[in-house]
C-alpha positions in Angstrom: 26.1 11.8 -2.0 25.6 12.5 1.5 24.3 15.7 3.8 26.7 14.3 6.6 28.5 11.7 7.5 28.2 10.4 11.3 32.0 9.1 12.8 31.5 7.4 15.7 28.9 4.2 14.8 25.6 4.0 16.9 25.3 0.6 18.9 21.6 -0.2 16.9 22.4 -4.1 17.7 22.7 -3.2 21.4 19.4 -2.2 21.7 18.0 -4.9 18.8 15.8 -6.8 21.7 13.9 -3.6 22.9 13.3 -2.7 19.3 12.1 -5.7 17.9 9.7 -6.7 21.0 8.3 -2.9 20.3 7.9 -4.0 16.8 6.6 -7.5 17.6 4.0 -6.3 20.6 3.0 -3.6 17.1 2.5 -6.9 14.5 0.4 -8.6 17.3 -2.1 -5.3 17.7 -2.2 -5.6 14.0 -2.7 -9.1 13.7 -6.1 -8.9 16.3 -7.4 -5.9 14.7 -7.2 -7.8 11.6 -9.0 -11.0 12.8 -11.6 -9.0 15.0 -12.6 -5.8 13.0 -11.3 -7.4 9.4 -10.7 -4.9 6.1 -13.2 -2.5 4.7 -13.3 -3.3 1.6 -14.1 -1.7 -1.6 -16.6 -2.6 -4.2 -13.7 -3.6 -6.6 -13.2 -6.8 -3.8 -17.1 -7.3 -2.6 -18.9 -6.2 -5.8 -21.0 -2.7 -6.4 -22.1 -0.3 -8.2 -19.4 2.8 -8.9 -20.9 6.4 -9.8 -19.6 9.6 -10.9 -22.1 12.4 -10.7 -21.6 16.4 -11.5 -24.0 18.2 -9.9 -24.8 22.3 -11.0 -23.8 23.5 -7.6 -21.8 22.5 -4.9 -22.4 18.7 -3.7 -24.5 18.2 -0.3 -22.3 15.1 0.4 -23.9 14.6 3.9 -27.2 14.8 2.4 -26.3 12.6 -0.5 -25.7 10.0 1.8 -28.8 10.3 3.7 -30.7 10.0 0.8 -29.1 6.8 0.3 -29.3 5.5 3.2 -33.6 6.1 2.9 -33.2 3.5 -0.2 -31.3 0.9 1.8 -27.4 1.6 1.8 -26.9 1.5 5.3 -23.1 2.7 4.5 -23.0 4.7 1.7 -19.8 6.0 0.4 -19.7 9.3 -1.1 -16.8 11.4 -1.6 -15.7 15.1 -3.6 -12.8 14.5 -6.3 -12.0 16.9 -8.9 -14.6 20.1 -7.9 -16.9 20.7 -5.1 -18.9 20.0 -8.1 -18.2 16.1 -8.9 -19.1 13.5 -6.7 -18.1 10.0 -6.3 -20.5 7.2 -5.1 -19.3 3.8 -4.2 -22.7 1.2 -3.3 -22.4 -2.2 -2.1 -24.4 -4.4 -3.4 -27.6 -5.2 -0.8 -30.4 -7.4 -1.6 -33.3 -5.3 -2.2 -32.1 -4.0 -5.2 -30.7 -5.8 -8.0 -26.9 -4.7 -9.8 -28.8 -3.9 -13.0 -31.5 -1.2 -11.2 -29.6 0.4 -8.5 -27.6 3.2 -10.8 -31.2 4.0 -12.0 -33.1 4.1 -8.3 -29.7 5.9 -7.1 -29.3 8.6 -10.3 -33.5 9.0 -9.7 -33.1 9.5 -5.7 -30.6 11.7 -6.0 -32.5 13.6 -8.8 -35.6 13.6 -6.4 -33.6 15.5 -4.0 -32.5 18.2 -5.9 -36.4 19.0 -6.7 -36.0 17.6 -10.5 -36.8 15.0 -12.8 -35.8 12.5 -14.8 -36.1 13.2 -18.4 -34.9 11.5 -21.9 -32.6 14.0 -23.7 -31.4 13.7 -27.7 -27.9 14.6 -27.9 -25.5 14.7 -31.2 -22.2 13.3 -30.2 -18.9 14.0 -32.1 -19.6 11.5 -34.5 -22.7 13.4 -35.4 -25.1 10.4 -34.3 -28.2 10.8 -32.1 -27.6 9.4 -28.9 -30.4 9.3 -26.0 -29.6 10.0 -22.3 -31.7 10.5 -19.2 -30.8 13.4 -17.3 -32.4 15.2 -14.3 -33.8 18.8 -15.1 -35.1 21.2 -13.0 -38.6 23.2 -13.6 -36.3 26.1 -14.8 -35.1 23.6 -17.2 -31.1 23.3 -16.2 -29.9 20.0 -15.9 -29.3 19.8 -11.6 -27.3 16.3 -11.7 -25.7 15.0 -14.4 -24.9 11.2 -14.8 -21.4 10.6 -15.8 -20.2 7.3 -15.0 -21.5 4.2 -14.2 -19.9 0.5 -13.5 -20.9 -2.3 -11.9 -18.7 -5.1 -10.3 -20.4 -8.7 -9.9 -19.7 -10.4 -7.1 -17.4 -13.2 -8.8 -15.3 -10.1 -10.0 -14.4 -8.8 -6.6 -13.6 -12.6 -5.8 -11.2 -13.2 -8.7 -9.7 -9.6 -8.0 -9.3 -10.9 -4.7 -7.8 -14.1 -5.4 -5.4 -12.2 -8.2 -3.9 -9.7 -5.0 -3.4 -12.6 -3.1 -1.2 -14.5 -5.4 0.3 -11.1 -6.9 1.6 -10.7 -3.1 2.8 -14.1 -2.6 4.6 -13.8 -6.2 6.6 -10.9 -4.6 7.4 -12.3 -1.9 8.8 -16.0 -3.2 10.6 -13.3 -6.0 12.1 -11.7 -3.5 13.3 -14.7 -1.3 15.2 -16.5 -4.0 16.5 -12.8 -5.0 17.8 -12.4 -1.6 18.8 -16.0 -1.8 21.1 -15.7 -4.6 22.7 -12.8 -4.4 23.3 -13.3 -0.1 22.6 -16.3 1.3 19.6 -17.9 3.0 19.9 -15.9 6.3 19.8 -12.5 4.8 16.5 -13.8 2.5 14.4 -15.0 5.8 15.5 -12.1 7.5 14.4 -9.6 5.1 11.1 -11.7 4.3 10.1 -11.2 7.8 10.8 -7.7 8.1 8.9 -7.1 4.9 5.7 -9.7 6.4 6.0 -7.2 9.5 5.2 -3.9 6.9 2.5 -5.4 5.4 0.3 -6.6 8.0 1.0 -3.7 10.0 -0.1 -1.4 7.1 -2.9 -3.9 6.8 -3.9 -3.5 10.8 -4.1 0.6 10.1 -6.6 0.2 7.5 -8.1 -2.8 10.0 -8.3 -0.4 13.1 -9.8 3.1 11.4 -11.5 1.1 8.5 -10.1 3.2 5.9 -11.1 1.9 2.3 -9.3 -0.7 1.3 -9.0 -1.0 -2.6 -6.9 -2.2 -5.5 -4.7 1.0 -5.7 -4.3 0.3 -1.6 -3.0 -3.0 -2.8 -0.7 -2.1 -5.4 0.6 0.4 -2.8 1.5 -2.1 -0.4 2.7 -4.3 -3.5 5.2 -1.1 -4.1 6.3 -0.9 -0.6 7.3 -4.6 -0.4 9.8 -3.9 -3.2 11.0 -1.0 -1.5 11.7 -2.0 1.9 14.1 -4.9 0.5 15.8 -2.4 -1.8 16.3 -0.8 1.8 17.7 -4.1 3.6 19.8 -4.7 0.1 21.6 -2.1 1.0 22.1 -2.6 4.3 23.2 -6.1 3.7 25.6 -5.0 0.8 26.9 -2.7 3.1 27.5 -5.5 6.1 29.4 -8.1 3.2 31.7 -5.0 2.6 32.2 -4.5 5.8 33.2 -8.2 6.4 35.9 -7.9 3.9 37.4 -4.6 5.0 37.4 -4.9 8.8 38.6 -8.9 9.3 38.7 -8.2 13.2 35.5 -6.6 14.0 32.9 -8.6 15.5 29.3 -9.6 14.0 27.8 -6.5 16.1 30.4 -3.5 14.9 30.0 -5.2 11.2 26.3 -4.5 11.9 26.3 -1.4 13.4 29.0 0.4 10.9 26.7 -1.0 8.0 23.7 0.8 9.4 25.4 3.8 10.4 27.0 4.3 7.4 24.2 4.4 4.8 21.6 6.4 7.3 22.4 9.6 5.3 21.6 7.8 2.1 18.5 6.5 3.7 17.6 10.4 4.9 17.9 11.6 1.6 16.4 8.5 -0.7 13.2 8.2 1.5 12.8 12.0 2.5 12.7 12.6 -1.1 10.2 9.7 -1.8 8.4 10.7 1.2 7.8 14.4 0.3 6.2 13.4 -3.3 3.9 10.8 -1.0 2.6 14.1 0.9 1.9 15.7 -1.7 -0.2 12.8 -3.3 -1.5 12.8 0.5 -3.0 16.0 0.7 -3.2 17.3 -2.7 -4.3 13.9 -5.1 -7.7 13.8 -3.9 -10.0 11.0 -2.3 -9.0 8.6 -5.1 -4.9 8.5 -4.1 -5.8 9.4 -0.7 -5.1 5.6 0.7 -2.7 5.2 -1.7 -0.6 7.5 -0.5 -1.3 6.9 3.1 -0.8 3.0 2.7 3.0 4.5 1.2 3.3 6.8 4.2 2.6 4.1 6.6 5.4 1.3 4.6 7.9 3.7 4.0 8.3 4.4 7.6 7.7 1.3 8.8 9.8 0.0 6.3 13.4 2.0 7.3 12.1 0.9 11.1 12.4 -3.0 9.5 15.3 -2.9 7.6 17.5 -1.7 10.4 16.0 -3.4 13.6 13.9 -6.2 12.3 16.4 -7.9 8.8 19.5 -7.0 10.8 19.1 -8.1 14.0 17.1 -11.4 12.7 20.1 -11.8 10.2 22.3 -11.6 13.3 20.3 -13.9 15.7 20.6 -16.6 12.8 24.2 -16.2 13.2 25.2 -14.6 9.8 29.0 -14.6 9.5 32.2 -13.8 7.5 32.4 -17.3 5.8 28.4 -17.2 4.8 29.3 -14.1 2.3 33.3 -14.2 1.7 34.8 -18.0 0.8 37.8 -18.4 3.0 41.0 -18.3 0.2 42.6 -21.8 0.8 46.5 -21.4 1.7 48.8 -23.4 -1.0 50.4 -26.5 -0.5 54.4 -25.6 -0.5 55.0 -29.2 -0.9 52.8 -28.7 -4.4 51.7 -32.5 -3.6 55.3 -34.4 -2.9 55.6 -36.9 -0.7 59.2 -37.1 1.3 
């Protein structure tokens, strides 16, 4: 399927220098913002305390957070999801207050503010047991916050969760090399590994330089965009081992260039299409997909830039050729082996 089909090819390896030191001057900003501003992590990674909260009218956030930071979170992180009604929290953990006690000093701060108090309340579940919960009730007797959800992550949790991203990423990216390997040759598999190295760190130098929340679902969307940026340079490199066996006269550079231009309208429509259902997780999914979907935005663009001036041209500058994807036929001995 195509919208359109371009004629003439556009001379992409012409220009492959500019573009790549563009894209290299890009992975070095990313790099330094790395090293000197580092990844704001969630509580998953550095170990917290995670509420959900539904208060009876619509959250103060601003003043939810102030009243945090009066107990001692310094950056407290408090977001809408759902309703203007629910509400989020996300604590670190600090050392005044001990994992166990800070949902109940949080839940009875937050209480506090509303002009209520804490109270035990017997409840009948589905079951038909008694089960006992605090809650915060007003003087008119309405319940002004209600305690939803609570979970706390130890501090060797965020390090094992840590240390499990870390080899999930280098799992990909060994998969993908002897992938690439296999079905190409050892050119096209460094090529693409360093186009796919350039995505992630600069996707990780975004969330360096505005300190956006870096989380598990952040990871598992740059784990996702690592697969599909080398289904991108796949295609591209299928494309160039055609191209090899149809046009015998054409040099390393036209190969290249036909390749590229050839699939762009199957790139418009394969990443438009992914790109529109990112948006909409974008602005419409809330604060919990938020970063997900922005760490996709960020890949899948970064990731057609990659595949077409970072794998090709570094496949090219390694000096990919005809012979490393099609074995030259050997002629036949007329002779058949006799000696005269």
């Amino acid at each position: 399927m195509e919208f359109f089909r371009i004629k003439k090819d556009i001379p992409f390896m012409r220009h492959a220098l500019v573009f790549n030191v563009i894209s290299a001057l890009t992975f070095v900003a990313a790099v330094f913002f790395l090293f000197h501003r580092g990844l704001h992590l969630s509580v998953e990674f550095t170990g917290g305390t995670v509420m959900e909260l539904k208060y009876q009218q619509p959250a103060n956030l601003e003043g939810i957070r102030a009243s945090l930071r009066g107990i001692g979170y310094d950056y407290p992180e408090a977001a809408g999801f759902g309703t203007a009604h629910d509400v989020m929290l996300r604590l670190p953990v600090i050392k005044s207050i001990s994992g166990k006690d800070a949902s109940q000093l949080v839940f009875d701060t937050l209480c506090k503010a509303e002009k209520g108090a804490l109270t035990q309340i017997d409840n009948v579940n589905a079951k038909g047991e008694h089960v006992v919960k605090q809650a915060c009730m007003t003087a008119a007797g309405a319940e002004a916050v209600e305690l939803r959800k609570v979970e706390f992550v130890g501090p060797q949790v965020g390090e094992e969760l840590t240390q499990n991203g870390l080899n999930a990423l280098v799992m990909v990216v060994v998969g993908v090399m002897l992938y690439l390997a296999i079905r190409f040759e050892w050119k096209y598999a460094v090529s693409a590994i360093i186009a796919n190295l350039h995505d992630v760190v600069i996707i990780l130098g975004f969330f360096a330089f505005f300190q956006w929340e870096f989380s598990l679902t952040v990871l598992a969307g740059i784990l996702a965009v690592l697969g599909y940026s080398v289904n991108e340079s796949v295609v591209i490199f299928d494309r160039i081992r055609e191209n090899f066996r149809k046009y015998r006269k054409a040099t390393v550079h036209e190969v290249i260039d036909n390749a590229i231009t050839s699939t762009i309208s199957r790139t418009i429509i394969t990443h438009g299409s992914t790109q529109m259902m990112v948006l909409a997780m974008l602005f419409f999914g809330g604060p919990t997909l938020h970063y997900f979907a922005m760490a996709l935005t960020i890949g899948i663009c970064f990731g057609i830039y990659s595949s077409v001036f970072v794998a090709a041209a570094i496949a090219m500058w390694l000096g990919v050729k005809r012979e490393d994807l099609i074995k030259p036929v050997k002629e036949k001995d007329e002779t058949d082996g006799a000696v005269v």
